[in-house]
C-alpha positions as CSV (number, residue, x, y, z in Angstrom):
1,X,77.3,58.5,106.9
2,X,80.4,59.0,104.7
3,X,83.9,60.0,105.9
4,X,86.3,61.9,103.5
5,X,89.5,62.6,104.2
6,X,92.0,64.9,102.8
7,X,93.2,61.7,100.5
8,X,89.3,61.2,99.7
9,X,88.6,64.6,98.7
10,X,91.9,64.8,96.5
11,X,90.8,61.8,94.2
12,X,87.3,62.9,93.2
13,X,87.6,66.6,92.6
14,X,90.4,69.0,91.0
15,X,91.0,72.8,91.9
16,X,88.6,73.5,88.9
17,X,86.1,71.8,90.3
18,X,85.9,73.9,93.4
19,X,86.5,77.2,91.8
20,X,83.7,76.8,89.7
21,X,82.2,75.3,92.9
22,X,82.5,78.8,94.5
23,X,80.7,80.8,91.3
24,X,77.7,79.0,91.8
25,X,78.1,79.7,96.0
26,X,78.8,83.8,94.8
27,X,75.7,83.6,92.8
28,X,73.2,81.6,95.0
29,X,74.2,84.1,98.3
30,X,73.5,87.4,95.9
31,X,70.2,85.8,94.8
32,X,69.1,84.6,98.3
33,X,69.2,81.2,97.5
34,X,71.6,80.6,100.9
35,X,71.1,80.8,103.8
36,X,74.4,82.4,105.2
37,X,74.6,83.7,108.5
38,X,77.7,85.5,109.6
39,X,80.3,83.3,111.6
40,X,80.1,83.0,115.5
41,X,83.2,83.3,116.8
42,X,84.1,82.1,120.4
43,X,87.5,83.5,121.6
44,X,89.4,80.3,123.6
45,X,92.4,80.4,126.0
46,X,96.0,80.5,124.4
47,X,95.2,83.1,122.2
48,X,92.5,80.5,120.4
49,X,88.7,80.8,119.0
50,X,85.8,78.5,118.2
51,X,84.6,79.7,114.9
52,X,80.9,77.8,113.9
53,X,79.8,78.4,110.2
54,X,76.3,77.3,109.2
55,X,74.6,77.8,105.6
56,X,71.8,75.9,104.0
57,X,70.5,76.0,100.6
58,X,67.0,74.7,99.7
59,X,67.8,74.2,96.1
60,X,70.3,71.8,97.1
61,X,68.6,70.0,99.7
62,X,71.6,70.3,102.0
63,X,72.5,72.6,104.6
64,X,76.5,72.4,106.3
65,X,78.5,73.6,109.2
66,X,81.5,73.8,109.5
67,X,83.5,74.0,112.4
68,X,87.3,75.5,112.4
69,X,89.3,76.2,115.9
70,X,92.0,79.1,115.0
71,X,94.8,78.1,117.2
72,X,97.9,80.3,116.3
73,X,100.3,78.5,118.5
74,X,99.7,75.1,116.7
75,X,103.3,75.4,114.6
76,X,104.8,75.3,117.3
77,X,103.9,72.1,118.6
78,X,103.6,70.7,115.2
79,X,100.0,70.8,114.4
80,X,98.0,72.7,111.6
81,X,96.8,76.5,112.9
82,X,92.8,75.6,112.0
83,X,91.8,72.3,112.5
84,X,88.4,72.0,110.8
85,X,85.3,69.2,110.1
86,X,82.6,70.2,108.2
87,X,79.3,68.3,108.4
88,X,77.3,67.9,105.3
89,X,73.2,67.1,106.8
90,X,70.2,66.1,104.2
91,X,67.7,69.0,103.9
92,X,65.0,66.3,103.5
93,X,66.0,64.4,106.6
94,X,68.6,66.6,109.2
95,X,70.7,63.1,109.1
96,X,74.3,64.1,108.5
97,X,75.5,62.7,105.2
98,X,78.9,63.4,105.5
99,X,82.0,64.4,107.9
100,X,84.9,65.9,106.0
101,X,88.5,66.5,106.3
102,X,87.3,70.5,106.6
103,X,91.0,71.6,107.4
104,X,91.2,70.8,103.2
105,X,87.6,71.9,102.6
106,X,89.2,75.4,103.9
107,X,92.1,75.5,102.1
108,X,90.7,74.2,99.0
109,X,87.8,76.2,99.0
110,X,89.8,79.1,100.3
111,X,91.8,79.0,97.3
112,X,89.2,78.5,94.9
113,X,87.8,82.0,96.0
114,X,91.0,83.6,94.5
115,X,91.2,81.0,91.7
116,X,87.5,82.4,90.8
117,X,88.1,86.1,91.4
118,X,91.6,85.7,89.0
119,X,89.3,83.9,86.8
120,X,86.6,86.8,86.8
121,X,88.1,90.1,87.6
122,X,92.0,89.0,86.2
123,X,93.1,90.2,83.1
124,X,93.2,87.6,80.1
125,X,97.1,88.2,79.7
126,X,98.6,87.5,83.0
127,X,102.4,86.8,83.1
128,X,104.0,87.2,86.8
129,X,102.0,85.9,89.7
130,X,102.8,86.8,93.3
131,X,101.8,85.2,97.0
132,X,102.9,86.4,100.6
133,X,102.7,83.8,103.0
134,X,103.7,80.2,103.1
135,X,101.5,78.7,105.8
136,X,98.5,76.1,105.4
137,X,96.5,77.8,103.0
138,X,98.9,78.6,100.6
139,X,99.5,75.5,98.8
140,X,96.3,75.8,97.8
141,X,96.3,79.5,97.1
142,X,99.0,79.1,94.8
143,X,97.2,76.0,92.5
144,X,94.6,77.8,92.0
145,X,96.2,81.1,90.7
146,X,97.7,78.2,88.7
147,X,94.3,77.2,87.6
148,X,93.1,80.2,86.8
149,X,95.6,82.0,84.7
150,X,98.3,80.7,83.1
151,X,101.5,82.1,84.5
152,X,105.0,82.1,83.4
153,X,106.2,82.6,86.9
154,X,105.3,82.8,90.5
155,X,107.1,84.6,93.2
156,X,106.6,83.4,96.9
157,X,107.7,85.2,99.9
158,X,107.5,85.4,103.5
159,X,109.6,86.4,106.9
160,X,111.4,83.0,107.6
161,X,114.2,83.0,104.5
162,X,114.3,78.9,104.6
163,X,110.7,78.2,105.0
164,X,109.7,80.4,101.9
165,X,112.6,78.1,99.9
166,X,111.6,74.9,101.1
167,X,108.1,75.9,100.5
168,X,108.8,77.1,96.6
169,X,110.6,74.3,95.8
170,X,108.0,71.8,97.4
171,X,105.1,73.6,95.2
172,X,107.5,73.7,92.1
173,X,107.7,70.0,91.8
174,X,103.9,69.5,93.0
175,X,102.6,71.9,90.6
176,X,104.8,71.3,87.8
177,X,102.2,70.4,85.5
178,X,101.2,73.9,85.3
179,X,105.4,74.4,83.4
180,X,105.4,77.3,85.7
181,X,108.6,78.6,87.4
182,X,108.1,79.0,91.2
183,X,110.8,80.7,93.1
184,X,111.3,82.0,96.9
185,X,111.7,86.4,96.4
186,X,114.3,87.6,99.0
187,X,111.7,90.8,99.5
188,X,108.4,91.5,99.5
189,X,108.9,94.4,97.2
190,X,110.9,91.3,95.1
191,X,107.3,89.5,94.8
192,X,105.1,92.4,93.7
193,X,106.9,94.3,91.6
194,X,105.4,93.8,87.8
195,X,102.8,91.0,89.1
196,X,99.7,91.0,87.5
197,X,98.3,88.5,90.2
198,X,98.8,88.9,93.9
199,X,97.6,86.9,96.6
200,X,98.1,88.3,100.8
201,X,97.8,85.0,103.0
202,X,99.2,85.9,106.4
203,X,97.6,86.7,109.9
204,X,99.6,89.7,109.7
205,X,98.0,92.8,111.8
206,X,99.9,94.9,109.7
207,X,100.4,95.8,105.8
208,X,102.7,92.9,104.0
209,X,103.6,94.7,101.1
210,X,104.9,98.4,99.6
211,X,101.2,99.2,98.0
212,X,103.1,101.8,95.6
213,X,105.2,98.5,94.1
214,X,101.5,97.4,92.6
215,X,101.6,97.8,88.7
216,X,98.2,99.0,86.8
217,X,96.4,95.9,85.7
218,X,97.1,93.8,89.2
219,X,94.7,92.0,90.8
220,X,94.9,91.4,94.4
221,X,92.8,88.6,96.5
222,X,93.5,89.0,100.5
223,X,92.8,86.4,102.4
224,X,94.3,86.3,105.6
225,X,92.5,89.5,107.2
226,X,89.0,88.0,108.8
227,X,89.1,90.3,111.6
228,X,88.6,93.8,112.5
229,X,92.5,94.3,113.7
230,X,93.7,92.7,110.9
231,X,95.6,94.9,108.2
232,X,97.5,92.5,105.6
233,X,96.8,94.9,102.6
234,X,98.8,98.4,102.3
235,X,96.2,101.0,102.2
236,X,98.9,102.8,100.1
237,X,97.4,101.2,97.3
238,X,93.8,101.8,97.7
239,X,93.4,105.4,96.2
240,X,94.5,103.6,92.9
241,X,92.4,100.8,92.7
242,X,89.4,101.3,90.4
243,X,87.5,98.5,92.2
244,X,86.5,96.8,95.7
245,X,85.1,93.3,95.4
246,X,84.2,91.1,98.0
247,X,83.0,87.5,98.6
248,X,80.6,88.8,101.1
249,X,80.1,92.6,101.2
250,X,78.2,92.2,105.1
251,X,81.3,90.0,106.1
252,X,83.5,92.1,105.2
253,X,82.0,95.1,106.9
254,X,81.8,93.5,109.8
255,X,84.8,91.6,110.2
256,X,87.7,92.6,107.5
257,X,90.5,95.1,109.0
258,X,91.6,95.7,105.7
259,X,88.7,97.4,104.8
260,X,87.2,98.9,108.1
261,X,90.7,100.5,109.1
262,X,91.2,102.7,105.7
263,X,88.1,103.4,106.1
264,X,87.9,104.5,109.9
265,X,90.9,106.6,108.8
266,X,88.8,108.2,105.8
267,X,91.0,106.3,103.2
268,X,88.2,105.3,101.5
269,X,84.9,105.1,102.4
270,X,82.2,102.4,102.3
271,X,80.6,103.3,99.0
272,X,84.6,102.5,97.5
273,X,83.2,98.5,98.7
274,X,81.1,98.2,94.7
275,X,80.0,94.5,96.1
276,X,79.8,90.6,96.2
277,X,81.8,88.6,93.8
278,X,78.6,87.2,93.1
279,X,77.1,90.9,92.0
280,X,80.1,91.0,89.5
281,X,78.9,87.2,88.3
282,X,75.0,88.7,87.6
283,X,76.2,91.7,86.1
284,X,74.6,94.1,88.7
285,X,78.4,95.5,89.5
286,X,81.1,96.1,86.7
287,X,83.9,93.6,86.9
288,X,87.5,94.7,84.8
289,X,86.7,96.8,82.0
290,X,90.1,97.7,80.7
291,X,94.0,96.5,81.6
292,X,95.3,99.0,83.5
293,X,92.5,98.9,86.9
294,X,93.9,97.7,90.1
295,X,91.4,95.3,91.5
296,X,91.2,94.2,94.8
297,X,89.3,91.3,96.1
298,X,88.5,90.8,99.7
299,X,87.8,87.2,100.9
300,X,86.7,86.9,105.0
301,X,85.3,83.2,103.9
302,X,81.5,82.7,103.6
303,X,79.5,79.2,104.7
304,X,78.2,78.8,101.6
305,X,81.5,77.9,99.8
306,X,82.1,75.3,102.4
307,X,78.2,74.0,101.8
308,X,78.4,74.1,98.2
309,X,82.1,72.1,98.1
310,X,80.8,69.3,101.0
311,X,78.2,68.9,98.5
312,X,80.3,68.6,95.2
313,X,82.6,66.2,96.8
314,X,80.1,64.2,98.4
315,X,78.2,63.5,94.9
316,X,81.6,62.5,93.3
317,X,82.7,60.0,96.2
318,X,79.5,58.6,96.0
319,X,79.4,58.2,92.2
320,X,82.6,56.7,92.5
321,X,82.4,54.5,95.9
322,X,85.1,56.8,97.6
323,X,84.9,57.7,101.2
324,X,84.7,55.4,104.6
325,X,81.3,54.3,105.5
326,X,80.2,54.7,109.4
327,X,77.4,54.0,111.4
């Protein structure tokens, strides 16, 4: 059995690697080639959860589960808010392969979904980039809008005026190979205004944004809603968005605020949701057909990315002798 940390991970695959990762995870859940139950959540004391996610894929010979602990109280002693491991086990065998750092398989992965829906549903021509929230995922978030699009600037925001600062200017000299400016905005309405890419990554229960600020032609991945009282997107913006895409149409249904509160209040209603990011890929659901449609891509997290990733990295620290050996 292999252990790969955070360090482990970082030397065998790039941000590309995982966003194109995710395609293939889109794809293969749309085609049935996943096996991709819903999450079980297990609600903990001190405001906590236990949250188990299990795929397997046949084709790959490999199933995964990873298990994450949302702990919103972590900051303040310190510690990450989702402490994660994922397990990587042989389909041939049911002998676990690997254990990984799966607090970076998240926010890698997690990122690669918006790096792949900027890559697929984004316009060509992107300029301005956006991101509210600064937390653990964002780093992340942030490269891989990098990745995706090439951006003159990116404006970051959130509540706590020296943490947004310290977190811009940490990201601008980390990510300065992209020769993109990255700056703190001193408002949300700041950040969105004239952004052709925006990214939502709070645990916000409430809109983060002034959805009229959105300019035709944005594209907007949210990705800190993953439950039903959860409301980080402005409905404001929803009756001018000429598409609904989601990594998981079921997940989302069942467990995305963003979505099930408009619709509860007749906002839009469940036929607005077109479908999977993966539909988009096949061609079975229209992805940007001109410059000036407000897209908005939901992302709850699916298994499958965190299957298909384990087993990326696992074939490249293999190839290249990386990773601790145990037991």
């Amino acid at each position: 059995m292999l252990l790969l940390s955070k360090e482990d991970i970082r030397k065998v695959v790039t941000m590309a690697d995982i966003i194109e990762g995710n395609k293939v995870a889109y794809k293969s859940v749309v085609d049935g080639e996943v096996e991709n139950p819903l999450r079980t959540v297990i609600p903990g004391k001190y405001d906590g959860s236990f949250v188990f996610m299990p795929a397997y894929a046949p084709g790959l010979d490999a199933a995964a589960l990873k298990v994450v602990d949302i702990f919103p109280h972590n900051p303040e002693q310190g510690l990450k808010t989702s402490p994660a491991q994922v397990l990587l086990i042989d389909g041939k065998t049911g002998y676990i392969r690997a254990i990984l750092d799966g607090t970076y398989v998240t926010e890698a992965r997690t990122g690669a979904a918006s790096g792949a829906a900027f890559d697929i549903l984004g316009k060509k021509a992107c300029r301005k980039g956006a991101m509210i929230g600064t937390g653990g995922q964002a780093a992340c978030q942030l490269e891989a809008m990098l990745t995706a699009r090439k951006l003159e600037e990116v404006a970051v925001y959130s509540r706590n005026k020296e943490k947004r600062e310290a977190f811009a200017a940490e990201m601008q000299e980390e990510l300065k190979e992209f020769g993109t400016r990255i700056y703190a905005a001193d408002s949300a309405d700041e950040a969105v205004e004239d952004s052709d890419l925006l990214i939502t990554v709070t645990g916000s229960s409430e809109p983060v944004f002034d959805g009229t600020k959105v300019k035709p032609g944005c594209t907007i991945s949210c990705v800190g809603t993953y439950e039903p009282h959860k409301h980080e997107l402005d409905p404001a913006v929803l009756p001018r968005t000429a598409k609904i895409i989601c990594d998981s149409k079921d997940a989302v249904m069942a467990e995305s605020g963003d979505l099930l509160i408009p619709i509860r209040e007749g906002i839009i209603s469940e036929s607005d949701v077109l479908g999977s990011l993966g539909d988009v890929i096949n061609g079975t659901v229209a992805g940007r057909e001109n410059d000036d449609e407000i897209i908005v891509f939901e992302n709850v997290g699916i298994a499958a990315l965190d299957l298909v990733a384990a087993k990326v990295i696992y074939d490249k620290a293999v190839e290249k002798g990386i990773g601790q050996s145990w037991g």
